[in-house]
C-alpha positions as CSV (number, residue, x, y, z in Angstrom):
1,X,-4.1,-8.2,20.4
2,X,-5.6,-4.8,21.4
3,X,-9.1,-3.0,21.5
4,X,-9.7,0.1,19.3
5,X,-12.7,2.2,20.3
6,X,-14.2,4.3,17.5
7,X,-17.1,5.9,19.2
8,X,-19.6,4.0,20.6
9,X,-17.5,0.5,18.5
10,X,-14.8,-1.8,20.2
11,X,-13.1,-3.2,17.3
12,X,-10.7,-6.2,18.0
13,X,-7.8,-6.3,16.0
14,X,-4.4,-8.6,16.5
15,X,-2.2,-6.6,15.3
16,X,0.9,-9.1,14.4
17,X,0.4,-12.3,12.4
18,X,3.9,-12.9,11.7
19,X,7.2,-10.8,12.2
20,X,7.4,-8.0,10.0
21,X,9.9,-8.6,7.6
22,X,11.0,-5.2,5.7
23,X,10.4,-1.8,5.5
24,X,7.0,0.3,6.5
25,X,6.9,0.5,10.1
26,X,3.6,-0.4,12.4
27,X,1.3,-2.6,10.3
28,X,2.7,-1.8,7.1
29,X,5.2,-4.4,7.3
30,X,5.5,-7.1,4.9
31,X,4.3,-10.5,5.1
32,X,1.7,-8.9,8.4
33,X,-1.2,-9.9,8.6
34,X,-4.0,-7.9,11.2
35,X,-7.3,-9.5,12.1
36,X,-10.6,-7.9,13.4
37,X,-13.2,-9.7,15.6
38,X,-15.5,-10.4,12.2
39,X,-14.2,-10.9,8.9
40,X,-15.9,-8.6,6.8
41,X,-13.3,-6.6,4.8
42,X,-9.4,-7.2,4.5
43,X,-7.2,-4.3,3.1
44,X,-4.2,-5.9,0.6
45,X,-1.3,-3.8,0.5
46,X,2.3,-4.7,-1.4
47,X,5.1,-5.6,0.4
48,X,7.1,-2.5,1.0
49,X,10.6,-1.1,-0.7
50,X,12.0,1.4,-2.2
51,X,9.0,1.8,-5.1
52,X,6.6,0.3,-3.2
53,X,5.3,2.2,-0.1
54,X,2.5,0.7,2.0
55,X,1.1,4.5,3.2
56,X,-1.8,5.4,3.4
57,X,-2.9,1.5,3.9
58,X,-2.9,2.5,7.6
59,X,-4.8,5.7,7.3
60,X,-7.2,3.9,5.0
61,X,-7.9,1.0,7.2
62,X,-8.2,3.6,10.2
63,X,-10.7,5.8,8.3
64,X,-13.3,2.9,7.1
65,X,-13.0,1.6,11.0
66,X,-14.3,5.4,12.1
67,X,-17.2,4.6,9.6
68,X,-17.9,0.9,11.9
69,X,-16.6,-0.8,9.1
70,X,-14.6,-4.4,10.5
71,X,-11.5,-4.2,8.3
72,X,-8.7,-6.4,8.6
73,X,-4.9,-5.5,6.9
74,X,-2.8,-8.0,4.7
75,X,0.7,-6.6,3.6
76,X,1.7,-9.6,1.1
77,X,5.1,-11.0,1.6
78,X,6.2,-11.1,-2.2
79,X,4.0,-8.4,-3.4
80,X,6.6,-5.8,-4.4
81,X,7.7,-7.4,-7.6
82,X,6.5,-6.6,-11.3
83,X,4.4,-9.1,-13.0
84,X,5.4,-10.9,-15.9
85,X,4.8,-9.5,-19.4
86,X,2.6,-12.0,-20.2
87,X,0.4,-11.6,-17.5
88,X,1.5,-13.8,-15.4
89,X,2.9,-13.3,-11.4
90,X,6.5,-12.7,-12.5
91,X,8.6,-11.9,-8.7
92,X,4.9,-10.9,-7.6
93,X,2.3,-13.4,-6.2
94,X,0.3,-14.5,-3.2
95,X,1.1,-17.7,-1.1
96,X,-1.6,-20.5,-0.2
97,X,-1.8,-18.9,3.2
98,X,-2.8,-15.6,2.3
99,X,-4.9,-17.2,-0.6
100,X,-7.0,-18.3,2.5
101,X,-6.3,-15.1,4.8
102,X,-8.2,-13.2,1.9
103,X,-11.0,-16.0,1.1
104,X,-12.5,-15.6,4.8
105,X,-13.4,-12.1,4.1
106,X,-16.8,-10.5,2.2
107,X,-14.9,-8.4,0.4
108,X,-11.2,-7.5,-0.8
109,X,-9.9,-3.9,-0.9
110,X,-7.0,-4.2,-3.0
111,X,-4.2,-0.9,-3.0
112,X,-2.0,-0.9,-5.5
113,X,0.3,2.2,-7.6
114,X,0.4,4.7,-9.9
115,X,1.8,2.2,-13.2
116,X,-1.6,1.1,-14.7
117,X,-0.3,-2.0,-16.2
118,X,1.0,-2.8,-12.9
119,X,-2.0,-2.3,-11.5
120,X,-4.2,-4.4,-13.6
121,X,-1.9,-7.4,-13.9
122,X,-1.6,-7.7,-10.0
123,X,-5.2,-7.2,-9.4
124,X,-5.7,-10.1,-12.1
125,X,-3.1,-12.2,-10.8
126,X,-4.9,-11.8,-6.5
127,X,-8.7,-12.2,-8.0
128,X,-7.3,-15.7,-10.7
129,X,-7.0,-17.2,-7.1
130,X,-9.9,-15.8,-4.6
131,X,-13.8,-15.9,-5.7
132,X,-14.0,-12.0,-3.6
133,X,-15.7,-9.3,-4.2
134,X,-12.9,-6.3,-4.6
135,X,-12.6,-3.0,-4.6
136,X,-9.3,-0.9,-6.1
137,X,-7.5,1.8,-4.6
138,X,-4.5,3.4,-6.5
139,X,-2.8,6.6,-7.8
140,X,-3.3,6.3,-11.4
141,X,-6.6,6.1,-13.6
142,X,-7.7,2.7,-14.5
143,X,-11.2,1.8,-15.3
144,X,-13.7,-1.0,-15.4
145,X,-13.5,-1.6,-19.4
146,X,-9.4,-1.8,-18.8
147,X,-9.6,-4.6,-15.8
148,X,-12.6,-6.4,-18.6
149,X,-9.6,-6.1,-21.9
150,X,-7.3,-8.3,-19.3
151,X,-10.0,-10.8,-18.4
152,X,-10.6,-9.6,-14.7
153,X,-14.2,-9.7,-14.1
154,X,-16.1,-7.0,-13.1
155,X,-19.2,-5.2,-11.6
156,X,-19.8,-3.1,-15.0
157,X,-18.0,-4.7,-17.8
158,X,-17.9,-8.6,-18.8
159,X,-15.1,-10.1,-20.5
160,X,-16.1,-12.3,-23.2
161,X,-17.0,-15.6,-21.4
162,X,-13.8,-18.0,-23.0
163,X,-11.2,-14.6,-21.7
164,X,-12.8,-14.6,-18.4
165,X,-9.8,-15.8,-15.9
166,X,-10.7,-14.4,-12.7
167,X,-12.7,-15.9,-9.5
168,X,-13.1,-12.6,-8.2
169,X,-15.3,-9.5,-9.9
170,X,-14.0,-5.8,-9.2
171,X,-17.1,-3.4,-8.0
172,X,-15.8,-0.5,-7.5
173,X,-12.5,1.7,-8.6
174,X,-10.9,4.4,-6.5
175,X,-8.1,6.0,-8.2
176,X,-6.1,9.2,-7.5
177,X,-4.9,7.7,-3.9
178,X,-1.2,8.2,-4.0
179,X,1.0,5.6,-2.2
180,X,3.7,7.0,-0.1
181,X,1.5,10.3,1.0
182,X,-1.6,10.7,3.4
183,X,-5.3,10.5,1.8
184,X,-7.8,13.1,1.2
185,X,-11.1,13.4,3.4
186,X,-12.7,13.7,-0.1
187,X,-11.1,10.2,-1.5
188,X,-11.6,8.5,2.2
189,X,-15.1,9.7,2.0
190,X,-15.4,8.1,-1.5
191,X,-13.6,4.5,0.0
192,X,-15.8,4.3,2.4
193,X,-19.1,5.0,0.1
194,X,-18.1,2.5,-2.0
195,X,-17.2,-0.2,0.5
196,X,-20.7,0.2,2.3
197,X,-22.6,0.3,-1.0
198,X,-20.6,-2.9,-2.0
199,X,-21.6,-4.7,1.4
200,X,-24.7,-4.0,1.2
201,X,-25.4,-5.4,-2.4
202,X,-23.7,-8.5,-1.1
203,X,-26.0,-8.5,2.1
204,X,-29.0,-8.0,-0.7
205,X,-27.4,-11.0,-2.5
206,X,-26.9,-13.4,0.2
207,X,-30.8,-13.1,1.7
């Protein structure tokens, strides 16, 4: 457990759930789970490897906290694999536990890579099993029509109510973040925008 000032904010954060099991390094260490005092917003990475690289999780996570913003970090433990042609979790997927690690949060930041399929069918396969709010970070462009053809719902585009499979609704998209190399001010700057803009809708929403 340790205290992080930013500013005039003390944010507590435990910084080791459970041993890290592979590669990454500080947080970004699979199956590692870091909590803040309040459980507003929880960053998803993949498990590291050799394709998948959990930077700039870190940096992102640091950056939003700069901004106030209580952000917790979730590096799935089986999160490096490919899904399944069919759409379904193939060697990638999310246990019961961090099912519920994600639930307690407002809202899901989700980073992912630079294969759009990829990134679609895992952002499916987190949101078929939490009803959270999320927001995507990755490398290559995907947009909100692409996530609606595959049945994920989100803020701008509907799927057709029978191809509707997700709990969870994508609000906002953040691409050109590339995994494995530190983040622009400019793309931080639009993260953090979108995250705030997001919680407040759902503070609008909940009143």
């Amino acid at each position: 457990m340790s205290d992080l000032m930013f500013d005039r904010e003390t944010q507590v954060v435990d910084c080791r759930h459970g041993m890290g099991l592979g590669r990454g390094g500080g947080l970004a260490q699979r199956g590692t789970l870091s909590e803040t005092g309040r459980s507003d917003v929880i960053a998803i990475a993949m498990s590291p490897g050799r394709r998948h690289i959990t930077k700039p999780v870190c940096e992102l996570t640091y950056g939003m906290r700069r901004e106030e913003i209580q952000v917790s970090v979730l590096v799935l433990n089986t999160g490096s694999g490919i899904p399944d042609t069919n759409m379904g979790s193939g060697t990638f997927g999310i246990s019961p536990e961090e099912v519920a690690q994600i639930s307690r949060h407002k809202l899901a930041v989700i980073h992912t890579g630079n294969v759009r399929d990829h990134v679609i069918k895992k952002v499916r396969n987190i949101l078929e099993q939490v009803n959270v709010p999320a927001i995507i970070v990755c490398q290559t462009p995907v947009d909100f029509e692409d996530l609606a053809m595959a049945g994920v719902k989100t803020r701008l585009v509907k799927p057709k109510d029978n191809d509707i499979v997700t709990k969870g609704k994508v609000m906002e998209i953040v691409t050109g973040i590339t995994r494995g190399e530190s983040c622009s001010r400019e793309k931080l700057n639009e993260l953090v925008k979108a995250v705030k803009t997001t919680m407040k809708s759902l503070d609008v929403r909940s009143v």
